[in-house]
C-alpha positions in Angstrom: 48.5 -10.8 28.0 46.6 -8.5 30.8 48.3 -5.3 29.1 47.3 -6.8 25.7 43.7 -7.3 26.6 43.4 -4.4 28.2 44.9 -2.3 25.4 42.1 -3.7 23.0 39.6 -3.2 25.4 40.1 0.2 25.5 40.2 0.7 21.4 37.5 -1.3 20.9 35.4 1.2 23.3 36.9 4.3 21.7 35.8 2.9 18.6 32.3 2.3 20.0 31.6 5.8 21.3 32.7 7.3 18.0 30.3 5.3 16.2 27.4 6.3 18.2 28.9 10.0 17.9 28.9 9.1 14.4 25.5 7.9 13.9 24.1 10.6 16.0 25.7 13.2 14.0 24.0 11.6 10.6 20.8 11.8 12.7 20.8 15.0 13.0 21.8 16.3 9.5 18.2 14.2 8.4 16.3 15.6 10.9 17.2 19.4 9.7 17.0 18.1 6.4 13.6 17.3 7.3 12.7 20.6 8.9 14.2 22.7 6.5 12.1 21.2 3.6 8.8 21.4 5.5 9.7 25.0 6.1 10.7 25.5 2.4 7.7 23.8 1.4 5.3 25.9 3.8 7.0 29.2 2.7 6.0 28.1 -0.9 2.1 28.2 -0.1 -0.1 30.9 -0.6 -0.5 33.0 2.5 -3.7 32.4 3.8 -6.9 30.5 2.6 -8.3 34.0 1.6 -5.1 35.2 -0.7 -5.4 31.5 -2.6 -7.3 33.5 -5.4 -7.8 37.5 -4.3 -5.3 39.7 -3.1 -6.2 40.8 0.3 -5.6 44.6 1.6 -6.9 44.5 5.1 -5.7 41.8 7.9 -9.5 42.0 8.4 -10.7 39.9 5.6 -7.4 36.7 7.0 -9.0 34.0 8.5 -9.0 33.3 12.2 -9.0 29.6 11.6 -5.4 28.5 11.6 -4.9 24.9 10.4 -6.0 23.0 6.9 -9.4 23.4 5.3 -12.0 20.7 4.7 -10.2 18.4 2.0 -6.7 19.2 2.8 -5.8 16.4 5.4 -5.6 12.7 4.3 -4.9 9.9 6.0 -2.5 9.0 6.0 -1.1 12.8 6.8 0.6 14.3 3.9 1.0 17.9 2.8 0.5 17.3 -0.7 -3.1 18.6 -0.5 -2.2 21.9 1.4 -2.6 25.4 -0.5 -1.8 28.2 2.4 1.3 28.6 4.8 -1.4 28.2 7.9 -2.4 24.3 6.7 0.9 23.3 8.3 -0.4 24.1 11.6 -0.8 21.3 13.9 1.0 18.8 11.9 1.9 15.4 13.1 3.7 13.5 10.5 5.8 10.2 10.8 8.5 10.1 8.2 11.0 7.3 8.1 14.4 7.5 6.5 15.5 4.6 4.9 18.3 3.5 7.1 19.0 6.2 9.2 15.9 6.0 11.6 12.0 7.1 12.0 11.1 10.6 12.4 8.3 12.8 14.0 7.8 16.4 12.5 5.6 18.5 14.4 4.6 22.0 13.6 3.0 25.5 14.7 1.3 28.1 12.9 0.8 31.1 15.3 0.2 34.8 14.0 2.6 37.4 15.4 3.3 41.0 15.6 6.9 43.0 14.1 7.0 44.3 17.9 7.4 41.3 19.0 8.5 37.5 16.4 8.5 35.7 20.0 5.5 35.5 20.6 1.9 35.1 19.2 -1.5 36.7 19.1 -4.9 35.7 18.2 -5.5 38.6 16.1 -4.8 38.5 12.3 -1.9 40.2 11.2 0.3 40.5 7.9 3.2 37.6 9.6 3.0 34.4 10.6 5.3 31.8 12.3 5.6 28.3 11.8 7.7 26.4 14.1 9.2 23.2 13.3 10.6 20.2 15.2 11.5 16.9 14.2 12.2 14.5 16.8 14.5 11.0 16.1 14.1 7.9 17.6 17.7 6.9 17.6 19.2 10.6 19.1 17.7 12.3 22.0 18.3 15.8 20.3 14.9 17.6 18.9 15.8 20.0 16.1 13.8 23.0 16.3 13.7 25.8 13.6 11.2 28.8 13.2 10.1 30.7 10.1 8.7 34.1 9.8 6.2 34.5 6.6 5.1 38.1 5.6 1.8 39.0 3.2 2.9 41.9 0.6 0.4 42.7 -1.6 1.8 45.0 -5.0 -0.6 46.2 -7.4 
């Protein structure tokens, strides 16, 4: 009976852990889901405020001002009013998945130079970067993903 109990025990733990292997796993395919799309989404914008309507030939005429324009937030936060790749900057969105769990996505809009996709700069410049993370309530695993977004103008 001790052997018996002991034996079922120890399935009934297996069975646990690969649950909760399996549940994080799930988890995780959402929360790149998620990322991916706000990426696909973002790459799908206009460039910058300034290239919405006129093509732009100088990094010059970009706007310093990374983030969305007057009008382009709601509350609460959506993307659906955003026209340029730079809106997504700062964004702090709860998202909940119907039975799987409830989501943060967070991202960053920096400018960057080719020399150098790791960093940043304050200076205008024909790429940008959004960085993306969507953090679970259920795993401890952030996913993290990064986009590079070039301006090409072709007349």
């Amino acid at each position: 009976m001790v052997l018996l109990g002991t034996i079922v025990i120890g399935v009934n733990r297996n069975l646990f852990s690969n649950g909760v292997i399996l549940t994080q796993t799930e988890v995780g395919i959402y929360a790149i889901s998620l990322a991916s799309s706000i990426i696909e989404e973002a790459s799908g914008q206009n460039y910058d405020e300034v290239t919405v309507n006129d093509a732009v030939t100088a990094t010059t005429s970009l706007s310093l001002t990374l983030g969305p324009e007057a009008g382009e937030t709601t509350n609460p936060v959506t993307t659906t009013n955003f026209d340029d790749f730079d809106d997504y900057n700062n964004l702090d969105m709860p998202t909940t998945v119907s039975g799987i769990d409830n989501f943060r996505i967070k991202a960053q809009v920096v400018y960057i130079n080719a020399a150098n996709p790791e960093g940043s700069t304050t200076t205008p410049t024909w790429y940008k970067k959004i960085n993306v993370s969507v953090i679970p309530t259920v795993s401890q695993d952030t996913i993290k993903m990064s986009y590079i977004f070039s301006y090409f103008n072709f007349r």
